[in-house]
PQR file with spaces between the fields and no chain letter, atoms N, CA, C, O and H, PARSE charges and radii, in Angstrom:
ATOM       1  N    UNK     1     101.363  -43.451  -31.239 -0.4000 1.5000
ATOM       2  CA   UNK     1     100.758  -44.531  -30.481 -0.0000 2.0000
ATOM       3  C    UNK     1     101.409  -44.688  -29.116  0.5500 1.7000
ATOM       4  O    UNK     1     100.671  -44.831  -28.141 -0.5500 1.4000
ATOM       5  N    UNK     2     102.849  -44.673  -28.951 -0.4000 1.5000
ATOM       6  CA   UNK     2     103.279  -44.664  -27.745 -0.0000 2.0000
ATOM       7  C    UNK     2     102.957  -43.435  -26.794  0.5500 1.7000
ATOM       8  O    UNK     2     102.893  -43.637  -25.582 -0.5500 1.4000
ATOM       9  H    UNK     2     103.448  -44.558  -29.743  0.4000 1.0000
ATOM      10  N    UNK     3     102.751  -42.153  -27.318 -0.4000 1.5000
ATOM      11  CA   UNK     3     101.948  -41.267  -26.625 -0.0000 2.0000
ATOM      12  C    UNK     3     100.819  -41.951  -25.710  0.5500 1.7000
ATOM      13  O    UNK     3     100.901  -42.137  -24.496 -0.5500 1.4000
ATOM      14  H    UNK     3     102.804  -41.988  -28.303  0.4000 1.0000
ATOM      15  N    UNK     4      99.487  -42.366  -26.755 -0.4000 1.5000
ATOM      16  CA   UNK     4      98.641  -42.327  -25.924 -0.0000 2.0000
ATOM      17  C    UNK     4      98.437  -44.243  -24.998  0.5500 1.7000
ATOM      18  O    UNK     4      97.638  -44.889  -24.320 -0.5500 1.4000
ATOM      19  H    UNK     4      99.420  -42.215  -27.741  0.4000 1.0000
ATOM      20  N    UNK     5      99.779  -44.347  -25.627 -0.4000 1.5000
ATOM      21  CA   UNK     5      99.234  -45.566  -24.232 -0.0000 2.0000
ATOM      22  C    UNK     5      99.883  -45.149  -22.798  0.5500 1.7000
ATOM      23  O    UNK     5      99.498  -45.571  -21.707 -0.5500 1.4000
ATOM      24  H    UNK     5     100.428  -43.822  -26.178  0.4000 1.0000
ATOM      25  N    UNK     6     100.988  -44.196  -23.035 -0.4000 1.5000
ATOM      26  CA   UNK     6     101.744  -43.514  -22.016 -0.0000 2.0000
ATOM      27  C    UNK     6     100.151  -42.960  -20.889  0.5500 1.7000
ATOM      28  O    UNK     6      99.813  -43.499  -19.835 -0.5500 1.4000
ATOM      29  H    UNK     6     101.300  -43.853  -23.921  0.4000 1.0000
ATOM      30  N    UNK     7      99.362  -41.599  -21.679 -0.4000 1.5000
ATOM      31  CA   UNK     7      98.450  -41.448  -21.416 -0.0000 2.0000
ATOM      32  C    UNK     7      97.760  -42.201  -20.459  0.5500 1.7000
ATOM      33  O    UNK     7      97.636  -41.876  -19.278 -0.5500 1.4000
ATOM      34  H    UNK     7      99.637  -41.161  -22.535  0.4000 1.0000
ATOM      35  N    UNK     8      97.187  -43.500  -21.132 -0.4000 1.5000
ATOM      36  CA   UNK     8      96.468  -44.543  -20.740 -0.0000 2.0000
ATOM      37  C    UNK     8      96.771  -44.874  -19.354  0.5500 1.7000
ATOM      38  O    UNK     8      96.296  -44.859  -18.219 -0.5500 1.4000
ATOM      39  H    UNK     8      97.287  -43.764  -22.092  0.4000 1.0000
ATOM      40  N    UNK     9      97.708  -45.151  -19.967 -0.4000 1.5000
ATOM      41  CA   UNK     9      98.711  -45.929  -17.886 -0.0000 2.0000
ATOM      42  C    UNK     9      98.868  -44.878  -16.883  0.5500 1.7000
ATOM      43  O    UNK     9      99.020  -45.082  -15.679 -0.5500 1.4000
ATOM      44  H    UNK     9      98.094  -45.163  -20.890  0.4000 1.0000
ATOM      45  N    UNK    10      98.815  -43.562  -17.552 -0.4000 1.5000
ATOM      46  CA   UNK    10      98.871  -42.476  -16.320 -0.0000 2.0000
ATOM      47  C    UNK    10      97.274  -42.308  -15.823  0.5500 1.7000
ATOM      48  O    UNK    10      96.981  -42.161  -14.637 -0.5500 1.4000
ATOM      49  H    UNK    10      98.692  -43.396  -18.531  0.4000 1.0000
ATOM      50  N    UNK    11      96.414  -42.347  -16.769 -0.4000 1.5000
ATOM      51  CA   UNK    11      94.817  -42.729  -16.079 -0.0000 2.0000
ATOM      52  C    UNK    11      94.877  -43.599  -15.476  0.5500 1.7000
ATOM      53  O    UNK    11      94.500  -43.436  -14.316 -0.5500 1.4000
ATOM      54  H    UNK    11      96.652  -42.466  -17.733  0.4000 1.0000
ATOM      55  N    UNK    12      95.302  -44.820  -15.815 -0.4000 1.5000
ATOM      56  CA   UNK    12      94.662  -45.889  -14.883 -0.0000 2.0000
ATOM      57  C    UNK    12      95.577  -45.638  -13.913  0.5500 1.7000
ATOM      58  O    UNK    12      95.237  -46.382  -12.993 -0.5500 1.4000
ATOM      59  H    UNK    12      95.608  -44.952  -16.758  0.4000 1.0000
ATOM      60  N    UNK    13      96.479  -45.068  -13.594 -0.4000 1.5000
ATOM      61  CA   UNK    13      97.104  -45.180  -12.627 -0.0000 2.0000
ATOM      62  C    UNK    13      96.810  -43.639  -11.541  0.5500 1.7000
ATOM      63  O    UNK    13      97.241  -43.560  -10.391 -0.5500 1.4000
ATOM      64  H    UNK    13      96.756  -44.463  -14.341  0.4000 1.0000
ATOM      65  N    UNK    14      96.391  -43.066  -11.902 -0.4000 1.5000
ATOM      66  CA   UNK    14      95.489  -41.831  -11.176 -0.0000 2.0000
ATOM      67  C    UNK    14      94.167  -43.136  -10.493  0.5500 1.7000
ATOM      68  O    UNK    14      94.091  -43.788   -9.452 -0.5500 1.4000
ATOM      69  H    UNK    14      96.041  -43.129  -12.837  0.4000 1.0000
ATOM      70  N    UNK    15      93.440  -43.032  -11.548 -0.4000 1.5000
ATOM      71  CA   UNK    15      91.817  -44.078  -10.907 -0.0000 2.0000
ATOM      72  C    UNK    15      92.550  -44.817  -10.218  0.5500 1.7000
ATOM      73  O    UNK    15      91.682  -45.046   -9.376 -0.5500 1.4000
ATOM      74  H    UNK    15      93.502  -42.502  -12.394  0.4000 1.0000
ATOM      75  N    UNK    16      93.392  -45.372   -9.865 -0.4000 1.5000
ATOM      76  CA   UNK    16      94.066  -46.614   -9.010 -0.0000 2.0000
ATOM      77  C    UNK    16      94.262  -45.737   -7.692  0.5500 1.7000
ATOM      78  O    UNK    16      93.787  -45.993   -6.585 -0.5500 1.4000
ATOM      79  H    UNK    16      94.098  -45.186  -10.549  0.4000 1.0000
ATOM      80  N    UNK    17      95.127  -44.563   -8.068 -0.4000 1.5000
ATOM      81  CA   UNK    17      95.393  -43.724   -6.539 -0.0000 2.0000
ATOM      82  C    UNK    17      94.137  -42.924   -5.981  0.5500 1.7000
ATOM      83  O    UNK    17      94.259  -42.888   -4.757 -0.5500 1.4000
ATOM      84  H    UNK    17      95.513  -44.355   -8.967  0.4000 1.0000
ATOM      85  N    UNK    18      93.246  -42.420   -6.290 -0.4000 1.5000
ATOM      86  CA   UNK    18      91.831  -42.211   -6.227 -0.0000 2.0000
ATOM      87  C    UNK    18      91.417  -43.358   -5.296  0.5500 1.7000
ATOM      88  O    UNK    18      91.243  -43.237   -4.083 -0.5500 1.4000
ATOM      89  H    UNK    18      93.146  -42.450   -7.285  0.4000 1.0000
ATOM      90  N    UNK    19      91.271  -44.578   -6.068 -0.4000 1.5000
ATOM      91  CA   UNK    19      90.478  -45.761   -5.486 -0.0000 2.0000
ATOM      92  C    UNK    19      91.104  -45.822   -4.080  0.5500 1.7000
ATOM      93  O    UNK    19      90.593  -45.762   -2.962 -0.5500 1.4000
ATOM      94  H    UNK    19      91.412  -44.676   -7.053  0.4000 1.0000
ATOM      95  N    UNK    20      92.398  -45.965   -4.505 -0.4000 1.5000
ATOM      96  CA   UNK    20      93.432  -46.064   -2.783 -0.0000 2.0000
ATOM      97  C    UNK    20      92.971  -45.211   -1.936  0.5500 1.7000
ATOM      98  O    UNK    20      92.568  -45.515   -0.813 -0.5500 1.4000
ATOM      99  H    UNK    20      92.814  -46.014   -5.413  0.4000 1.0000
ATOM     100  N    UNK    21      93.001  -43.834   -2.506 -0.4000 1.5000
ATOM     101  CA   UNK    21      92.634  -43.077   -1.477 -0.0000 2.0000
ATOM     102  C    UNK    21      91.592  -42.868   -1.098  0.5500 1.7000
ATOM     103  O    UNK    21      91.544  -42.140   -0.107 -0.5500 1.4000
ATOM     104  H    UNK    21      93.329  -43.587   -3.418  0.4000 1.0000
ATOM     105  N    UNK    22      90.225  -43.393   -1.685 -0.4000 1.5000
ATOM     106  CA   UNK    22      88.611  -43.146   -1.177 -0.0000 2.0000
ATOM     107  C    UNK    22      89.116  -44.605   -0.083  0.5500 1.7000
ATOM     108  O    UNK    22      88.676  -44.474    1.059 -0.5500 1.4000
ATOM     109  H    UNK    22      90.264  -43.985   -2.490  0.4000 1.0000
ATOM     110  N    UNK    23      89.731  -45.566   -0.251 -0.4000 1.5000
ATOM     111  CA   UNK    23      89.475  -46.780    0.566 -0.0000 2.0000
ATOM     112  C    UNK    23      89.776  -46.322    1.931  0.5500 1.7000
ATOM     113  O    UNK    23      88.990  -46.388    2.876 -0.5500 1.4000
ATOM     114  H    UNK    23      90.089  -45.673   -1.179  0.4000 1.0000
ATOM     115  N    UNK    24      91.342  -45.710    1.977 -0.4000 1.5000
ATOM     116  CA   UNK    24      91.904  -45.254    2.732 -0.0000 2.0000
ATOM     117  C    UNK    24      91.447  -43.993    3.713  0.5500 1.7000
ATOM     118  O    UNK    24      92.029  -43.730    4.765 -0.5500 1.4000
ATOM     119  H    UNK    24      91.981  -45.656    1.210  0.4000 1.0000
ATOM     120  N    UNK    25      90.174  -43.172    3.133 -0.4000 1.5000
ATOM     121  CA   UNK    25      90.053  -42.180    3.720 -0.0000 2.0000
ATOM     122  C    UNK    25      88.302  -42.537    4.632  0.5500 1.7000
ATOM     123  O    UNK    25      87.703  -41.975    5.549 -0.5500 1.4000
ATOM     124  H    UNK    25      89.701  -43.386    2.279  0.4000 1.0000
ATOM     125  N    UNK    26      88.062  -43.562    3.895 -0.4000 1.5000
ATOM     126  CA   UNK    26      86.839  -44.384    4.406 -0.0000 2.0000
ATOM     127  C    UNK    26      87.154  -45.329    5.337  0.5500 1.7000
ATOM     128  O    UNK    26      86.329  -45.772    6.135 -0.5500 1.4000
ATOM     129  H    UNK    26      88.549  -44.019    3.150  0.4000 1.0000
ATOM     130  N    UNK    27      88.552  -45.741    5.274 -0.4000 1.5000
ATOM     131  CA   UNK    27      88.906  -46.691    6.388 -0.0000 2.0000
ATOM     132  C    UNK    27      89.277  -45.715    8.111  0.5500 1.7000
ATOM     133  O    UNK    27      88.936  -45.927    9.275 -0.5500 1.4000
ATOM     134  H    UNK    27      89.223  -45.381    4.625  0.4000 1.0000
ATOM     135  N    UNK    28      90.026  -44.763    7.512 -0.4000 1.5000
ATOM     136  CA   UNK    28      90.108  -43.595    8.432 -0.0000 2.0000
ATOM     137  C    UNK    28      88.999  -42.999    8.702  0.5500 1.7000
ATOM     138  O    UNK    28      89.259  -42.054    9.447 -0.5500 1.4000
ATOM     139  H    UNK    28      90.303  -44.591    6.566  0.4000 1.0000
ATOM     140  N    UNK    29      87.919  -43.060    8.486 -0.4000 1.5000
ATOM     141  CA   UNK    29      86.728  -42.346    9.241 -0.0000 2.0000
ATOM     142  C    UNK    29      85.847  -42.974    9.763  0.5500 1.7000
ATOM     143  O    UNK    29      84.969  -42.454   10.452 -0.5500 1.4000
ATOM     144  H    UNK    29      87.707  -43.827    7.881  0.4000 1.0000
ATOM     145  N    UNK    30      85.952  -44.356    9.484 -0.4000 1.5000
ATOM     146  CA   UNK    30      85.557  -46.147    9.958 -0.0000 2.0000
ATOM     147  C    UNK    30      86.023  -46.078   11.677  0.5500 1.7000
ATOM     148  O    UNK    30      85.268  -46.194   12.642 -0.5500 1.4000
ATOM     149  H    UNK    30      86.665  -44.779    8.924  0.4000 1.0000
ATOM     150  N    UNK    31      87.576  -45.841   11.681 -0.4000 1.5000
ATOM     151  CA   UNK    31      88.737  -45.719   12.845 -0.0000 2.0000
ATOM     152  C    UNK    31      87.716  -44.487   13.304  0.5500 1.7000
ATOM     153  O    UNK    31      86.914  -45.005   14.080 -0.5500 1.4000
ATOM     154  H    UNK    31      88.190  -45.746   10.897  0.4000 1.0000
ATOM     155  N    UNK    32      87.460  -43.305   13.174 -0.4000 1.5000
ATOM     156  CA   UNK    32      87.264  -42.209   13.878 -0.0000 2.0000
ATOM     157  C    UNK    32      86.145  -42.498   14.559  0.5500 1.7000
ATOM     158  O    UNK    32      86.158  -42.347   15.781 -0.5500 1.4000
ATOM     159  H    UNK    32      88.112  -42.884   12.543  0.4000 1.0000
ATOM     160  N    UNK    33      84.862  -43.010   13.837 -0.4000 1.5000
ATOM     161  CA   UNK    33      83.553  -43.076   14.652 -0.0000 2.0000
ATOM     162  C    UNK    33      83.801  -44.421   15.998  0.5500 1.7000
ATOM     163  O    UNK    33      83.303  -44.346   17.121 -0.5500 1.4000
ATOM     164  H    UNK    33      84.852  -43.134   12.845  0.4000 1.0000
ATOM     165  N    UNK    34      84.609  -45.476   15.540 -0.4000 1.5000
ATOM     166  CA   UNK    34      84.862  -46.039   16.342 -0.0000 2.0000
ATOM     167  C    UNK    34      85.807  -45.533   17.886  0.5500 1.7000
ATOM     168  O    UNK    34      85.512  -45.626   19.078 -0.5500 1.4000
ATOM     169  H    UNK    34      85.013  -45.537   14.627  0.4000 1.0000
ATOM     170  N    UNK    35      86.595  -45.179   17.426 -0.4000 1.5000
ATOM     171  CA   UNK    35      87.347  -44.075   18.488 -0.0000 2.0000
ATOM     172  C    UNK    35      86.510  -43.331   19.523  0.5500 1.7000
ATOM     173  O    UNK    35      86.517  -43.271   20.753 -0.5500 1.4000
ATOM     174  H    UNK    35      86.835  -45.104   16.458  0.4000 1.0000
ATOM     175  N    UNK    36      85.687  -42.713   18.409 -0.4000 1.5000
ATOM     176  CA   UNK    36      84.602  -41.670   19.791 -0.0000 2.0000
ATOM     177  C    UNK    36      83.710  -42.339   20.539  0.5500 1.7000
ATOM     178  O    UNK    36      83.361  -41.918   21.642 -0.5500 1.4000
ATOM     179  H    UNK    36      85.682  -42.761   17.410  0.4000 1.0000
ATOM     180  N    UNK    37      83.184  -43.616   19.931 -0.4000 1.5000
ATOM     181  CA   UNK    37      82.271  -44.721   20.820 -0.0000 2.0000
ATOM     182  C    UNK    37      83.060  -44.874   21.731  0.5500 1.7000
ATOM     183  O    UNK    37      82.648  -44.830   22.890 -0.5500 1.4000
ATOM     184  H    UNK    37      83.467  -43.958   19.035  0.4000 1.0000
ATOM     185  N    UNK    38      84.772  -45.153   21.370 -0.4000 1.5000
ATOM     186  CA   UNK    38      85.234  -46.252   22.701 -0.0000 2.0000
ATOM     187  C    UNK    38      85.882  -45.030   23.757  0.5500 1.7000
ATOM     188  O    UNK    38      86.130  -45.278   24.937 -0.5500 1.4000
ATOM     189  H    UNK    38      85.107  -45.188   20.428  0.4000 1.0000
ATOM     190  N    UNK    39      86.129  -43.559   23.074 -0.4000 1.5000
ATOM     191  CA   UNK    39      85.710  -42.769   24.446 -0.0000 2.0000
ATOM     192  C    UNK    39      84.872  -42.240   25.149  0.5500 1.7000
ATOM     193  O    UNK    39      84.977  -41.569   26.176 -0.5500 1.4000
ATOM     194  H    UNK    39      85.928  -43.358   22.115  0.4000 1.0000
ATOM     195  N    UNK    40      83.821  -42.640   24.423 -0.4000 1.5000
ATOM     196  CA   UNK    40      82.468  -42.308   25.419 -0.0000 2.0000
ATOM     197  C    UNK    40      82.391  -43.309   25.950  0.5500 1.7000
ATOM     198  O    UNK    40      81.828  -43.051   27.014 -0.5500 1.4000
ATOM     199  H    UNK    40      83.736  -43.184   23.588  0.4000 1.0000
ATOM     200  N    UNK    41      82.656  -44.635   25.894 -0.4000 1.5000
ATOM     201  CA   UNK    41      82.602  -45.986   26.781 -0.0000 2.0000
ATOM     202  C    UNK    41      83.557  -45.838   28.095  0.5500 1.7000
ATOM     203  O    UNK    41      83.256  -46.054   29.269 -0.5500 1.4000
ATOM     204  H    UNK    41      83.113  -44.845   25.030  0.4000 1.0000
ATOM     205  N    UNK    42      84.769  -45.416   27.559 -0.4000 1.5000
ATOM     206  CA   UNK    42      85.717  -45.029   28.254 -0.0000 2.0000
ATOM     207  C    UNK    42      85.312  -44.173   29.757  0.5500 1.7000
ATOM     208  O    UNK    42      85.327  -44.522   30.937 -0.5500 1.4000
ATOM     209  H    UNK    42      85.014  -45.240   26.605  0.4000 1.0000
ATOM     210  N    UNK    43      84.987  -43.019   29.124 -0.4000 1.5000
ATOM     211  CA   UNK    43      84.164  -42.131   29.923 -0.0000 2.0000
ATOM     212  C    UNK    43      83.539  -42.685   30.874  0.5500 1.7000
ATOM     213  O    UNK    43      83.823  -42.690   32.071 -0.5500 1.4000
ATOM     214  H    UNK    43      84.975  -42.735   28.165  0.4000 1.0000
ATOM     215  N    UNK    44      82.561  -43.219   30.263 -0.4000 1.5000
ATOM     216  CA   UNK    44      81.648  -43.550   31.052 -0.0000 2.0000
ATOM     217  C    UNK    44      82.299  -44.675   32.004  0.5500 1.7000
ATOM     218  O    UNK    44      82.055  -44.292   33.149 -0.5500 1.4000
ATOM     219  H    UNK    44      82.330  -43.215   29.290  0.4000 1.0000
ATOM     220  N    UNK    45      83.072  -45.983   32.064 -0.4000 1.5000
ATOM     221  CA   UNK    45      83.687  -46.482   32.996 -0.0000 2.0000
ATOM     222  C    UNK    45      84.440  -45.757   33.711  0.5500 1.7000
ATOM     223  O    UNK    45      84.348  -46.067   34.899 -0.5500 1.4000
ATOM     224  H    UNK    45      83.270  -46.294   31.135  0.4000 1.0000
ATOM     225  N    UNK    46      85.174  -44.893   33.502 -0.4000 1.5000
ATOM     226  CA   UNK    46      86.003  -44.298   34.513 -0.0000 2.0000
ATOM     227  C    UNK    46      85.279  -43.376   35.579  0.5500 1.7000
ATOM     228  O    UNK    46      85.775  -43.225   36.695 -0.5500 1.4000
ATOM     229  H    UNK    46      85.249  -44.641   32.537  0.4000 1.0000
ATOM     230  N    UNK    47      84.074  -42.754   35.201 -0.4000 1.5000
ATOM     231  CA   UNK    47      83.029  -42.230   35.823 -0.0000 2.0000
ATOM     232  C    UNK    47      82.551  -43.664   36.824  0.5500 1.7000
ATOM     233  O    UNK    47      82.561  -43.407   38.028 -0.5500 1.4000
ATOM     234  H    UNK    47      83.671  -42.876   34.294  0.4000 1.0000
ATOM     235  N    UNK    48      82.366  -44.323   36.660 -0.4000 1.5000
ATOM     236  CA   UNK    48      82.289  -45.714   37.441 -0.0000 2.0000
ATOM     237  C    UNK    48      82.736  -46.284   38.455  0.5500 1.7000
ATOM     238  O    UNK    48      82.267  -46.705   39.513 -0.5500 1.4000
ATOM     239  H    UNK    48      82.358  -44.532   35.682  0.4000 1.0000
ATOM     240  N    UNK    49      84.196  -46.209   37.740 -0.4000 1.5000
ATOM     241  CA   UNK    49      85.226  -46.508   38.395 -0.0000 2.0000
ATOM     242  C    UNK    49      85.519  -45.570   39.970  0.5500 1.7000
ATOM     243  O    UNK    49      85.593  -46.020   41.114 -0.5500 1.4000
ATOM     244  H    UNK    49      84.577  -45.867   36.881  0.4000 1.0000
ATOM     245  N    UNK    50      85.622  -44.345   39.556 -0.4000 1.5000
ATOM     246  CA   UNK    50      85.558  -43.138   40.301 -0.0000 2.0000
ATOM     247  C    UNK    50      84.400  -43.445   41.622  0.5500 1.7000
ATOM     248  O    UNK    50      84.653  -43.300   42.818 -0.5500 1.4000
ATOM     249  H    UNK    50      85.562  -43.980   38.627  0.4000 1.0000
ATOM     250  N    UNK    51      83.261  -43.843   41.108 -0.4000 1.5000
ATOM     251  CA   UNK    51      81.965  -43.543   42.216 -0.0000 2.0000
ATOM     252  C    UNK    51      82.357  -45.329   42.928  0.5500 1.7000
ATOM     253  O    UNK    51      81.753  -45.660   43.948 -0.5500 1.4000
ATOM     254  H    UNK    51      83.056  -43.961   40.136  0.4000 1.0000
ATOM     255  N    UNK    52      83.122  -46.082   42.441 -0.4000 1.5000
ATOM     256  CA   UNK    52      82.965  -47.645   43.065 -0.0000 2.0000
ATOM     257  C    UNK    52      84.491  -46.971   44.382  0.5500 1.7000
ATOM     258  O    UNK    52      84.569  -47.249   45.579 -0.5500 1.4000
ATOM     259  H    UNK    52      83.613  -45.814   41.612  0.4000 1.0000
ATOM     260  N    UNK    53      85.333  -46.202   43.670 -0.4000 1.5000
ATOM     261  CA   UNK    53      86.661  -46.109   44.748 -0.0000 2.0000
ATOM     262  C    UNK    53      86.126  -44.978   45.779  0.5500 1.7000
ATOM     263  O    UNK    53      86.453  -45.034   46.965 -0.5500 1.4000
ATOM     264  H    UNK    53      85.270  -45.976   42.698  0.4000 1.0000
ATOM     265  N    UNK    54      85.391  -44.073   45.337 -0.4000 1.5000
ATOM     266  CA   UNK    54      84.659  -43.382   47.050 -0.0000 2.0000
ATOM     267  C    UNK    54      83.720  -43.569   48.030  0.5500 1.7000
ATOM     268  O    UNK    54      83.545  -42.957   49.084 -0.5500 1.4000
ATOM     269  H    UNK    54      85.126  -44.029   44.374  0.4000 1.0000
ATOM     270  N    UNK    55      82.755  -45.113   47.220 -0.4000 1.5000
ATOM     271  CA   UNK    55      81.986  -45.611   48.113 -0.0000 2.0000
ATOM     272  C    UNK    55      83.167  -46.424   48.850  0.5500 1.7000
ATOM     273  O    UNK    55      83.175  -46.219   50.063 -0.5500 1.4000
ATOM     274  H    UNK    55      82.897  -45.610   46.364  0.4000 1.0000
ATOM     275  N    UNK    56      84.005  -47.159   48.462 -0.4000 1.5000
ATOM     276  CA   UNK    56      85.038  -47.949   49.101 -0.0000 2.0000
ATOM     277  C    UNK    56      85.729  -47.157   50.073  0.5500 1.7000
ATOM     278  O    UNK    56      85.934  -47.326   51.275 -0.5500 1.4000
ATOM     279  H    UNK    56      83.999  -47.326   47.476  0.4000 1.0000
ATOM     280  N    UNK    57      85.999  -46.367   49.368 -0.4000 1.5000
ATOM     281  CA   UNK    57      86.698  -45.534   50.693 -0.0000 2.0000
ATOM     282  C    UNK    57      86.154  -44.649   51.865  0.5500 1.7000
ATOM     283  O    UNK    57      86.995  -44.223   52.657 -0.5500 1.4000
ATOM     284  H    UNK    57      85.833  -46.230   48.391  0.4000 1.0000
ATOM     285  N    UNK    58      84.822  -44.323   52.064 -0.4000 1.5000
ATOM     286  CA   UNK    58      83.938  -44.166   52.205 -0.0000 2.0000
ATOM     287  C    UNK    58      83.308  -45.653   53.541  0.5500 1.7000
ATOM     288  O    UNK    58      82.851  -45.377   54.651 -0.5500 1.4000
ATOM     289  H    UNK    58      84.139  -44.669   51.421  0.4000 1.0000
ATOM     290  N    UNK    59      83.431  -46.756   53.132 -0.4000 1.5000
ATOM     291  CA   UNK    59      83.247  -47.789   53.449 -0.0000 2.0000
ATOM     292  C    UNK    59      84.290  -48.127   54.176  0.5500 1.7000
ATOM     293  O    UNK    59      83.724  -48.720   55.094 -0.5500 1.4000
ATOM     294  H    UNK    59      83.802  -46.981   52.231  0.4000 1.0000
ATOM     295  N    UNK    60      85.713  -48.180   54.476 -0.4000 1.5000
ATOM     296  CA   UNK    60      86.635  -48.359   54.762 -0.0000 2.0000
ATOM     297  C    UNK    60      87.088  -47.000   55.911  0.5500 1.7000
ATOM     298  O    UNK    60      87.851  -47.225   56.850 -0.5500 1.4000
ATOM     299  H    UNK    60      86.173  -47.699   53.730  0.4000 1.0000
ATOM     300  N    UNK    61      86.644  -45.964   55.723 -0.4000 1.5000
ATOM     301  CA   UNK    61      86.328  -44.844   56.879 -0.0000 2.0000
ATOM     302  C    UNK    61      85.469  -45.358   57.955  0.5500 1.7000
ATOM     303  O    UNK    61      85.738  -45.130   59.135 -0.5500 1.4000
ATOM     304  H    UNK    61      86.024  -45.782   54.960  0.4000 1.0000
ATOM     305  N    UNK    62      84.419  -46.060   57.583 -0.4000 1.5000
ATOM     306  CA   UNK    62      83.566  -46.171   58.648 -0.0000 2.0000
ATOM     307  C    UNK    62      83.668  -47.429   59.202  0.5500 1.7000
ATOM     308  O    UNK    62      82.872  -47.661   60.111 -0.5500 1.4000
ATOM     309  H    UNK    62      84.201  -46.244   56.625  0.4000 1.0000
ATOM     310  N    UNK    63      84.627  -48.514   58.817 -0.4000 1.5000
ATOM     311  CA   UNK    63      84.951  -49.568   58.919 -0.0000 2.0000
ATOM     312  C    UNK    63      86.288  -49.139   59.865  0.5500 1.7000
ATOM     313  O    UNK    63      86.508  -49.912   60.797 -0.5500 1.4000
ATOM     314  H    UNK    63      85.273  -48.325   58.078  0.4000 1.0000
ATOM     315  N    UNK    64      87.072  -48.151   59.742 -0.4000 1.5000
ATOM     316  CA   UNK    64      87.761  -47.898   61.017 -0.0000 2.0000
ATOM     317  C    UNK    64      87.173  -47.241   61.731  0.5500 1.7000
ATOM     318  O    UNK    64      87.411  -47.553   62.897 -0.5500 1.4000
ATOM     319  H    UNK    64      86.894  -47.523   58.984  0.4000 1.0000
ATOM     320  N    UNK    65      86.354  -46.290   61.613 -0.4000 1.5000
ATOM     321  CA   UNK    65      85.743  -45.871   63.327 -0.0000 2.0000
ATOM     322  C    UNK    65      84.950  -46.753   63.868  0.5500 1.7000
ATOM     323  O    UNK    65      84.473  -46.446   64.960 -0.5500 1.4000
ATOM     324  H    UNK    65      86.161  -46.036   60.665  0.4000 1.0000
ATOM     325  N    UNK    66      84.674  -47.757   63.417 -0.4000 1.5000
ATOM     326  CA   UNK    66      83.973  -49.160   64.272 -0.0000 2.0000
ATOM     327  C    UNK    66      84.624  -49.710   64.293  0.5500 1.7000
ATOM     328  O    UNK    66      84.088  -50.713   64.766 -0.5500 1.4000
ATOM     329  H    UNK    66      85.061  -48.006   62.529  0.4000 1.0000
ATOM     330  N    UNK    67      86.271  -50.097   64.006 -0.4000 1.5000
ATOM     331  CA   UNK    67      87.055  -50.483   65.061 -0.0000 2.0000
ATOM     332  C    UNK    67      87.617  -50.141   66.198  0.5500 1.7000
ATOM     333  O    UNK    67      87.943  -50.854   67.147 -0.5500 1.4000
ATOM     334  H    UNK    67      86.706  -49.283   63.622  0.4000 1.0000
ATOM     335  N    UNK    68      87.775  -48.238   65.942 -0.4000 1.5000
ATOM     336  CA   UNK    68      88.325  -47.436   67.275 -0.0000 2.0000
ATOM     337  C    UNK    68      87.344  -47.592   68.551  0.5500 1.7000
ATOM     338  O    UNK    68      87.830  -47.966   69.619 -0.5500 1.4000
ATOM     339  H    UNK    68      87.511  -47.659   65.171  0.4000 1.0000
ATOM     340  N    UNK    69      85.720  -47.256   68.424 -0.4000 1.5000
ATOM     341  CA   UNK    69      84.973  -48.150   69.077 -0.0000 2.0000
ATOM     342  C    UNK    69      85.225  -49.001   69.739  0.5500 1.7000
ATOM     343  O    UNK    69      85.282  -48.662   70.921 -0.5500 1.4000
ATOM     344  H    UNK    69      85.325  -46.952   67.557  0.4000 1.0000
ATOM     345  N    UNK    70      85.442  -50.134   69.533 -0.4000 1.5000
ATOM     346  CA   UNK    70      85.570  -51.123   70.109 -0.0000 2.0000
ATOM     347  C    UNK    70      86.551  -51.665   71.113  0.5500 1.7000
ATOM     348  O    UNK    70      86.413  -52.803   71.560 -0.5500 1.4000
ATOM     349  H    UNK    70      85.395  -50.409   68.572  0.4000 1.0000
């Protein structure tokens, strides 16, 4: 009898690390799809970012030769 309750507790305690690990490996792939959204968001602002600092500078070129002008 002490055999198979030994048994017993080593099942439930496998199905327990199983369970852990489907949670755990579903929580980690939860993290991953989120990750690639927030570098394609990413992306895409810094692409943004990029075209707002060469119109500025761009803007700021021609904002000094219409002061040398003058």
């Amino acid at each position: 009898m002490a055999n198979n309750k030994a048994e017993s507790e080593v099942t439930i305690s496998d199905s327990e690390d199983d369970d852990n690990y489907v949670q755990l490996l579903d929580a980690f792939n939860e993290m991953h799809q989120e990750e690639k959204k927030l570098a394609i968001a990413n992306n895409l602002l810094k692409g943004k970012l990029r075209w707002h600092v060469n119109t500025l500078m761009g803007i700021q070129k021609e904002l000094s030769e219409e002061k040398e002008k003058k």
